[in-house]
VMD Tcl script that draws the C-alpha trace (Angstrom):
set ca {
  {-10.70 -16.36 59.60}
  {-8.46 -19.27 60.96}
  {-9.08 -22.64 59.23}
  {-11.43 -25.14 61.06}
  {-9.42 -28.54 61.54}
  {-9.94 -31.98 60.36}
  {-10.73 -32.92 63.92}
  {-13.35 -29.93 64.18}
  {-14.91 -31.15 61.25}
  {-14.70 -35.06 62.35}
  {-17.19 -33.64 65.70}
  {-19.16 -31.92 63.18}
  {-19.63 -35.32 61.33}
  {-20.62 -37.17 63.99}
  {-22.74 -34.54 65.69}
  {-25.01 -34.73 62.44}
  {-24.62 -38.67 62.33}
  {-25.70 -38.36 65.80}
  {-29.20 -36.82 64.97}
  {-29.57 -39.20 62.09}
  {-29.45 -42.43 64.44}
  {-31.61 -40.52 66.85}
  {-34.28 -39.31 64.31}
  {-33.54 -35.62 65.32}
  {-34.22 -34.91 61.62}
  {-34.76 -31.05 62.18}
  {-31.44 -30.68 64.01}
  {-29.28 -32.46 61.46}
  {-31.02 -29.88 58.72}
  {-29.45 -26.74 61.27}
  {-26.00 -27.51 59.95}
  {-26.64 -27.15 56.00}
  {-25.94 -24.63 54.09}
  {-28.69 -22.12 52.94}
  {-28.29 -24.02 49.24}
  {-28.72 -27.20 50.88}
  {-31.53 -26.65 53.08}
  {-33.38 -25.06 49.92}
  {-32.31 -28.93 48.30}
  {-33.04 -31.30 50.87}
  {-35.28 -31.04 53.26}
  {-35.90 -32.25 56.45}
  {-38.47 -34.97 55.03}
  {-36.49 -35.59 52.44}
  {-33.41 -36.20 54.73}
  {-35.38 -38.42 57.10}
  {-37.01 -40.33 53.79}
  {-33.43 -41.05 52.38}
  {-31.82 -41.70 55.70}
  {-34.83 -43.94 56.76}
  {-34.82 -45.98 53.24}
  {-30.96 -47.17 54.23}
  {-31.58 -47.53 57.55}
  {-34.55 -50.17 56.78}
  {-32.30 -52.50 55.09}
  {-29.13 -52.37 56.73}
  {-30.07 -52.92 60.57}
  {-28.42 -52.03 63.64}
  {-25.86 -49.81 63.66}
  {-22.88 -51.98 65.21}
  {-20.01 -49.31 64.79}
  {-18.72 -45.91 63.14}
  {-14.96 -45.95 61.87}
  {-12.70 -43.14 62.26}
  {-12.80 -40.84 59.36}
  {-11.37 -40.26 56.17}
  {-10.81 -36.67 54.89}
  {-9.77 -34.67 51.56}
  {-10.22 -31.36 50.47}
  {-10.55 -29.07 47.34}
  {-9.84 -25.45 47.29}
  {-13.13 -24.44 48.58}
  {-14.39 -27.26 50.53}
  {-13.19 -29.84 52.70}
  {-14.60 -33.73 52.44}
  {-15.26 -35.76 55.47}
  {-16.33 -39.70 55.11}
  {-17.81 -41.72 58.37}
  {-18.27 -45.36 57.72}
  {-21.14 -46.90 59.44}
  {-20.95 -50.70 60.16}
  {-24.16 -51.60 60.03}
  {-25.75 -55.00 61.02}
  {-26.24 -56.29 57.42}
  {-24.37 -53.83 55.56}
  {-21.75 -50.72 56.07}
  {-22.82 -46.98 54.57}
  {-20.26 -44.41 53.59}
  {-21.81 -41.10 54.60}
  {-20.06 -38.09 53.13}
  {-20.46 -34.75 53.95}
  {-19.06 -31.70 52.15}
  {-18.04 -28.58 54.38}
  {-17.79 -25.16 52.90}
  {-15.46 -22.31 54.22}
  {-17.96 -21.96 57.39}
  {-18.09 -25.35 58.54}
  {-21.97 -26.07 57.08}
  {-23.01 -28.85 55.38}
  {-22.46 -27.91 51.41}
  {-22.97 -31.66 50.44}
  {-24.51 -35.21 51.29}
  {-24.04 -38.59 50.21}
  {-25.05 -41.98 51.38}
  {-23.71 -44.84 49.71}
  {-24.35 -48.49 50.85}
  {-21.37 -51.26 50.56}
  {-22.55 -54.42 50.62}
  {-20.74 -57.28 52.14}
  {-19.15 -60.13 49.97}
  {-19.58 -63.41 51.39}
  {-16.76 -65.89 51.20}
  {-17.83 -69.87 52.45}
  {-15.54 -71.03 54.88}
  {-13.60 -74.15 54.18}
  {-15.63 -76.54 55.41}
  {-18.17 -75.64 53.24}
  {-18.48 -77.84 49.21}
  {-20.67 -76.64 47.24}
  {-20.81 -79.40 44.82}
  {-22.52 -81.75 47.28}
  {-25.71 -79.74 47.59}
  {-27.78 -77.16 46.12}
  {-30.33 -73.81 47.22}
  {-33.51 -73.67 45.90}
  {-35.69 -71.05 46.74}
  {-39.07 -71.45 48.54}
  {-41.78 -69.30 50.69}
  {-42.70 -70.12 54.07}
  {-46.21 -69.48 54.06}
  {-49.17 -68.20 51.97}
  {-50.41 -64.93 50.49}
  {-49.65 -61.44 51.95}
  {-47.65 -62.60 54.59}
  {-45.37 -64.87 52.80}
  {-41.63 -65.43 53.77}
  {-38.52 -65.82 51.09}
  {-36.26 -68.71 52.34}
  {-33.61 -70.80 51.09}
  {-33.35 -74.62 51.23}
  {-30.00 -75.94 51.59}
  {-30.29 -79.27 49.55}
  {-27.72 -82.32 49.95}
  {-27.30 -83.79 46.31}
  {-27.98 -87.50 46.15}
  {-31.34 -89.83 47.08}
  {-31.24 -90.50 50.50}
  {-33.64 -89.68 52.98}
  {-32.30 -86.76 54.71}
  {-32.78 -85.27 58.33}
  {-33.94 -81.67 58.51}
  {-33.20 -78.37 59.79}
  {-34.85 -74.98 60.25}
  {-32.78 -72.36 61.81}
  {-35.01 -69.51 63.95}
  {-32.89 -66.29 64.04}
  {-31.83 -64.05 67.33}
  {-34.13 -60.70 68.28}
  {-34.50 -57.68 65.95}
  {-34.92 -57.87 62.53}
  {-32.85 -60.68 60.80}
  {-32.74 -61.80 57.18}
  {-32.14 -65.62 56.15}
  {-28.21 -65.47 56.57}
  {-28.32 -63.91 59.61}
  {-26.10 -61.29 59.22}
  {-23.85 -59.27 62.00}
  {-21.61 -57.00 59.97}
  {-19.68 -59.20 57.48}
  {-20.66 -62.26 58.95}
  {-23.55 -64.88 57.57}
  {-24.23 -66.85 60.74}
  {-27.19 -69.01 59.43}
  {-25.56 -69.48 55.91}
  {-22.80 -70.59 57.36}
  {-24.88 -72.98 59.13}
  {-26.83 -74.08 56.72}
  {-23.96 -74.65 53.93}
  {-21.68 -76.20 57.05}
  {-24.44 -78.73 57.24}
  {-25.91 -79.31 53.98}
  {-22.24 -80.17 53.27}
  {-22.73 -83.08 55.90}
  {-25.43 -84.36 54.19}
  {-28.29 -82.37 56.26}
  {-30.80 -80.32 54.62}
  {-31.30 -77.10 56.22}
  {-34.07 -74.35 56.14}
  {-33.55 -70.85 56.82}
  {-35.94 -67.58 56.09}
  {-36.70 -64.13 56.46}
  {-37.65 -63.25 59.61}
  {-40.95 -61.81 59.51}
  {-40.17 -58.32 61.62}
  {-37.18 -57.85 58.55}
  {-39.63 -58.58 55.64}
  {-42.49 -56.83 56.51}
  {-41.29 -54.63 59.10}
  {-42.84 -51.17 57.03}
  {-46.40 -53.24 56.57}
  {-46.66 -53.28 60.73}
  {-48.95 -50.55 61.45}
  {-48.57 -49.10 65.57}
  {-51.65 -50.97 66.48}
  {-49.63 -54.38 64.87}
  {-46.42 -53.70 67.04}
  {-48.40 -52.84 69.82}
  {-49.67 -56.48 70.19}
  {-46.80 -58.13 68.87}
  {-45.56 -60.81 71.26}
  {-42.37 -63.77 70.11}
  {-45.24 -65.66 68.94}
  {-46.73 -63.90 65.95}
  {-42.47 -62.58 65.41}
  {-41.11 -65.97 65.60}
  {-42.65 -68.88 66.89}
  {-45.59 -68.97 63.98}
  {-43.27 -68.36 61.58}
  {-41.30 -71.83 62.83}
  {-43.99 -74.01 63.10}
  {-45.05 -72.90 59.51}
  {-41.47 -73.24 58.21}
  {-41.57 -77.09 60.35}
  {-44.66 -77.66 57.98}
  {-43.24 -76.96 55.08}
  {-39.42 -79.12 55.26}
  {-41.41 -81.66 56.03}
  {-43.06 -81.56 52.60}
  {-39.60 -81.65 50.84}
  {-38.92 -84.58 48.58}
  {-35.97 -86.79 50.32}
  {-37.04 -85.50 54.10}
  {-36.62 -87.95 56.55}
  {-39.48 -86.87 58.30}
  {-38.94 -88.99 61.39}
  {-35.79 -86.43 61.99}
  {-36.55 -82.57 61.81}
  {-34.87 -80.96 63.81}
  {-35.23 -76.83 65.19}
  {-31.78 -75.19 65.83}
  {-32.59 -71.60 67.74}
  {-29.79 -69.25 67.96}
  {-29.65 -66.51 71.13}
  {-33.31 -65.68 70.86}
  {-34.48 -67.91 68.58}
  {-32.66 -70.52 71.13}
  {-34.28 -68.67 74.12}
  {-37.81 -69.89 72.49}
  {-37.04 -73.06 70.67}
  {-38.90 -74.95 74.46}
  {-41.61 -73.12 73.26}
  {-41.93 -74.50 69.51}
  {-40.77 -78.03 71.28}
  {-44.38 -77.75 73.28}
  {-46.22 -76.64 69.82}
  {-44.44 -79.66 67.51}
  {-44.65 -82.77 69.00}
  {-43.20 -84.42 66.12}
  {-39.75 -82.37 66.39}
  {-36.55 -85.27 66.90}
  {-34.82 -82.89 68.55}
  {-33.85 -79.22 70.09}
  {-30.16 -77.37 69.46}
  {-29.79 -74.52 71.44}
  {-26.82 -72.32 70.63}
  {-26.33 -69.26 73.32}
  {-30.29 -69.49 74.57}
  {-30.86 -67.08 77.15}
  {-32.39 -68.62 81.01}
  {-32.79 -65.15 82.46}
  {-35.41 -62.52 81.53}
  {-34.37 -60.08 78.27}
  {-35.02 -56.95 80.51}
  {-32.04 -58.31 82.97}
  {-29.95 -59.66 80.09}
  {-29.98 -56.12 78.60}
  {-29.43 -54.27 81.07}
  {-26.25 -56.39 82.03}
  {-25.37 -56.31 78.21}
  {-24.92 -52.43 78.40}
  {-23.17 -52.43 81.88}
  {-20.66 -54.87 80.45}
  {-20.20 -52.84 77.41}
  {-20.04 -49.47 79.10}
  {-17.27 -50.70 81.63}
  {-15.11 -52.02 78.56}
  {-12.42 -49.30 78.45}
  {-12.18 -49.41 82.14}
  {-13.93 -46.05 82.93}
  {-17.63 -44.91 82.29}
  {-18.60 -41.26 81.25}
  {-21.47 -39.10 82.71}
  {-23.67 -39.55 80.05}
  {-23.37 -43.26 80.45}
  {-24.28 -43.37 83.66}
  {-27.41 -41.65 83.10}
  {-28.22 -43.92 80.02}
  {-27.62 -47.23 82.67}
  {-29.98 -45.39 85.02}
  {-32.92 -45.13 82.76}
  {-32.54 -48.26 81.51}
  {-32.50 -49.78 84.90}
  {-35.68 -47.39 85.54}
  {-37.40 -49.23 82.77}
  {-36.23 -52.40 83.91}
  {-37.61 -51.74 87.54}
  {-40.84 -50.94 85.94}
  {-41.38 -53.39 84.01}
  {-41.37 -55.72 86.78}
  {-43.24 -53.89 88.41}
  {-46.98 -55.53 88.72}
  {-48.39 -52.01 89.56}
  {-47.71 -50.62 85.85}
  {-48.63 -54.04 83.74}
  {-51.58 -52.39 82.08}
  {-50.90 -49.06 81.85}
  {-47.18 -48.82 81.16}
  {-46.29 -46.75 77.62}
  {-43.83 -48.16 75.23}
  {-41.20 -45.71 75.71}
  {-41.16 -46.21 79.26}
  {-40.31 -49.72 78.60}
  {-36.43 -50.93 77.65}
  {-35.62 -50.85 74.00}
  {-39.44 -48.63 72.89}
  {-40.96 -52.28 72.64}
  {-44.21 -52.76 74.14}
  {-45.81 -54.56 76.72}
  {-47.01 -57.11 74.93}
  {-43.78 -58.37 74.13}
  {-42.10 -58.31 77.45}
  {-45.39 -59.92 78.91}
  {-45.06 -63.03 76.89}
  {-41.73 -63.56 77.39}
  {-42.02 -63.30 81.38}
  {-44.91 -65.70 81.08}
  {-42.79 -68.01 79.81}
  {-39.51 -68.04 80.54}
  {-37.88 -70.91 79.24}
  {-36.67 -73.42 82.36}
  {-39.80 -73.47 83.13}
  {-40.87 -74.11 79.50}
  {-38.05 -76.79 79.11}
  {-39.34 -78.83 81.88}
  {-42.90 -80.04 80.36}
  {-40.76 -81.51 77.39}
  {-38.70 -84.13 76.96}
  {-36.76 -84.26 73.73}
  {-33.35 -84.62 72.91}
  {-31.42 -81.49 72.61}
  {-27.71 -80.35 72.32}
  {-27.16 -76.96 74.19}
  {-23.63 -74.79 72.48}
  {-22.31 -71.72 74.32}
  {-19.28 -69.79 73.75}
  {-17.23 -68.72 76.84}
  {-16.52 -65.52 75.20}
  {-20.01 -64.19 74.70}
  {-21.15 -61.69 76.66}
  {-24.38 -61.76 75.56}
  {-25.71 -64.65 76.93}
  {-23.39 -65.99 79.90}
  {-21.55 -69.13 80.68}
  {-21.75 -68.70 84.36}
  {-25.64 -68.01 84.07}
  {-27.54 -68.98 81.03}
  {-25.37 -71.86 80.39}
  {-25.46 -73.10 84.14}
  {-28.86 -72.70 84.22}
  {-29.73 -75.38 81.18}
  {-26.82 -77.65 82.92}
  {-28.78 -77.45 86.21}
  {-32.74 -77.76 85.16}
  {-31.66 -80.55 82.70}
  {-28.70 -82.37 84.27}
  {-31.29 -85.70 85.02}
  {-31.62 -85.93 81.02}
  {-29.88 -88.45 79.61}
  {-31.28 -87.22 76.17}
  {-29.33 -83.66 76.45}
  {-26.10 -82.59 75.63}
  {-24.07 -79.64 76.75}
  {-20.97 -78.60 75.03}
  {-18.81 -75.18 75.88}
  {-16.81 -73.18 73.14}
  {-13.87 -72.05 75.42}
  {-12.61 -69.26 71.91}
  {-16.26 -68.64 70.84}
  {-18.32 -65.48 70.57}
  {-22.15 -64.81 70.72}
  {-21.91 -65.75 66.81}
  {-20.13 -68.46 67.95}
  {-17.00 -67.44 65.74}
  {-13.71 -68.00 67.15}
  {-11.79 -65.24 69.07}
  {-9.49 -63.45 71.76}
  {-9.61 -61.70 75.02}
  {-12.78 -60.09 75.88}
  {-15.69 -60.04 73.22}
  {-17.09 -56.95 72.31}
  {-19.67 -55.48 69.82}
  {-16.57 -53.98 67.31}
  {-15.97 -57.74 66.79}
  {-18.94 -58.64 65.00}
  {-17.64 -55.92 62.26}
  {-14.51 -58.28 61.65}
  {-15.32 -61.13 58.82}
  {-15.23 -64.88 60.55}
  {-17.75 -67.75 60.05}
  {-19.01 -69.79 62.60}
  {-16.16 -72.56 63.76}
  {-16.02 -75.83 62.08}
  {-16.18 -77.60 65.45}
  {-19.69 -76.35 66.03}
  {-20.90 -77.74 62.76}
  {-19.70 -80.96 63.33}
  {-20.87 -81.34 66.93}
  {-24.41 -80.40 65.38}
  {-23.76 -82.92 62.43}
  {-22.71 -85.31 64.92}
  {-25.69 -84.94 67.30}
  {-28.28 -85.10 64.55}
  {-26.65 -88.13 63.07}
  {-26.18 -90.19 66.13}
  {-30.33 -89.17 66.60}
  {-30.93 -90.94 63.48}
  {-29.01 -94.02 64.11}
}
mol new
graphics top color blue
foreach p $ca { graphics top sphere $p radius 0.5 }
foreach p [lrange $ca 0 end-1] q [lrange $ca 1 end] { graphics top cylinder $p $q radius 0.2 }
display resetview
């Protein structure tokens, strides 16, 4: 029998990856060995896979491979990047190319503050947003000393987010929140509800979940609660809303009307279902060429897309007919209120960031369209990132997702236009 090569065993890796991300539990089971598929069982191998899977997000990227070998078997090791942590799944081949073995081993992230952060000059305490079952672990970010401080909460971007943030190795909102506490700001952050509770939500939940039971309740109660914090200035809270969170942040405006102010870094202006479908048509094309299969994943998506604004199907459209599985709920609220028209019917002062480099939320769109609807404010501020990603971390050439894997922190210009913007507010 010849030998079966590295890169025959790589494909075999990634075909069983493949059915893990896709929840084709039964099909990954085909390629075990007769001992394993006595061991593990499909349930089992969906239970395990599932219980990593919960914690570490989206899956941003899988690394090329590492292989060894013994006499009898061979050893091949896929790293997933994940969005809040990277897995090491190895797989043991025998002599016939099945599955002998299985491991799945987490590696967590260190986090190292970036140099404009000291530590000395404030402190985290601990705190809930909220009451009872529902409750939300967050972080204050406390300047040392007696003054009266301003006030930030930071409401994260969509999917399921955790205080920090975190994309890969990056801690977007800690970087925020340690950038500005070393200012002299106090800063809230939290888990987002959809990360904390996510296994609680029962299909009927999700179903009717819309951005304001996933993040806009959760900010107002978090807006409560800083302004209940001993040194507060409570004349000068102020929401920062990144990408999604920025998208809405009009929306909590209308809801608070004792907010000082609005930042808005990389808010969207056009509808998700667009944004999305130009998101995967930008990172298709990135190599120049687009495969068969890829075309046919852009075509449903644009299916979905054309259905979903289609008035015929509003009532009676399923979930996975829908971009993304997510349900009409969801899209309904956010096409009922898309936010220049949102922006309009306030008038507080806000500082809108955007990094030329993201291709997530666009310069020549998004941004333009906040410079347009609001370019009569004299209370608003627009400033452009010319280096700066969708994390708004400094960079080169053209962004793509592989460079949310690389460790960076969010650039010390944006934390001092923010500190800047809040403390000119004040005075």
């Amino acid at each position: 029998m010849n030998p079966v090569s590295v890169d025959d065993l790589d494909t075999l890796s990634k075909i069983f990856i493949g059915h893990l991300l896709k929840g084709e539990f039964s099909k990954a089971t085909i390629q075990f060995d007769d001992r394993m598929k006595k061991s593990i069982s499909e349930t089992k191998l969906q239970q395990s896979w599932e219980d990593i899977t919960s914690e570490s997000g989206t899956l941003l990227q899988l690394t090329p491979t590492r292989s060894s070998d013994t006499d009898t078997y061979k050893i091949i090791v896929i790293k997933c990047r994940f969005q809040r942590f990277d897995v090491d799944v190895q797989l043991v081949f025998n002599q016939q190319s099945e599955i002998s073995g299985l491991n799945f081993t987490p590696i967590k992230n260190s986090y190292k503050p970036p140099v404009y952060v000291n530590k000395s000059s404030f402190r985290d305490v601990d705190v809930e947003v909220g009451e009872g079952k529902w409750a939300l672990p967050g972080t204050l970010s406390i300047p040392e000393g007696s003054d009266k401080f301003s006030g930030v909460i930071l409401v994260h971007g969509s999917g399921p987010n955790d205080k920090d943030e975190s994309i890969g190795p990056n801690k977007i909102f800690r970087d925020l929140a340690w950038g500005l506490a070393s200012q002299g700001i106090c800063v809230l952050r939290y888990d987002k509800m959809t990360f904390k509770y996510g296994k609680q939500l029962t299909p009927e939940m999700i179903e009717k979940l819309t951005v304001k039971e996933e993040v806009i309740d959760d900010a107002l109660t978090a807006l409560k609660l800083i302004r209940k914090t001993d040194n507060i200035d409570t004349k000068c809270i102020f929401l920062l809303g990144h990408s999604l969170g920025a998208t809405v942040a009009p929306r909590i405006g209308l809801e608070d009307h004792d907010l000082a102010g609005l930042i808005i870094m990389a808010g969207l202006t056009r509808s998700l279902e667009d944004t999305l479908l130009d998101q995967y048509t930008y990172i298709y094309n990135l190599n120049g060429t687009i495969t068969e299969q890829q075309k046919v994943e852009l075509q449903s998506l644009k299916e979905k897309v054309d259905k979903l604004k289609d008035p015929e199907y509003k009532d009676k459209i399923a979930s996975q007919d829908l971009p993304l599985g997510v349900p009409i709920a969801y899209w309904r609220d956010l096409q009922d209120n898309m936010p220049l028209d949102v922006v309009k019917k306030i008038d507080l002062p806000m500082l809108i960031l955007q990094g030329e480099r993201d291709y997530q939320v666009l310069t020549s769109v998004d941004f333009i369209g906040w410079k347009t609807t609001l370019k009569e404010r004299t209370n608003v501020n627009f400033k452009l990132f010319p280096d700066l990603n969708h994390l708004f971390i400094k960079g080169k050439g053209k962004s793509t997702p592989e460079e949310y894997t690389i460790e960076g922190h969010v650039d010390e210009e944006v934390i001092t236009t923010i500190a800047q913007f809040i403390k000119d507010s004040k005075s």
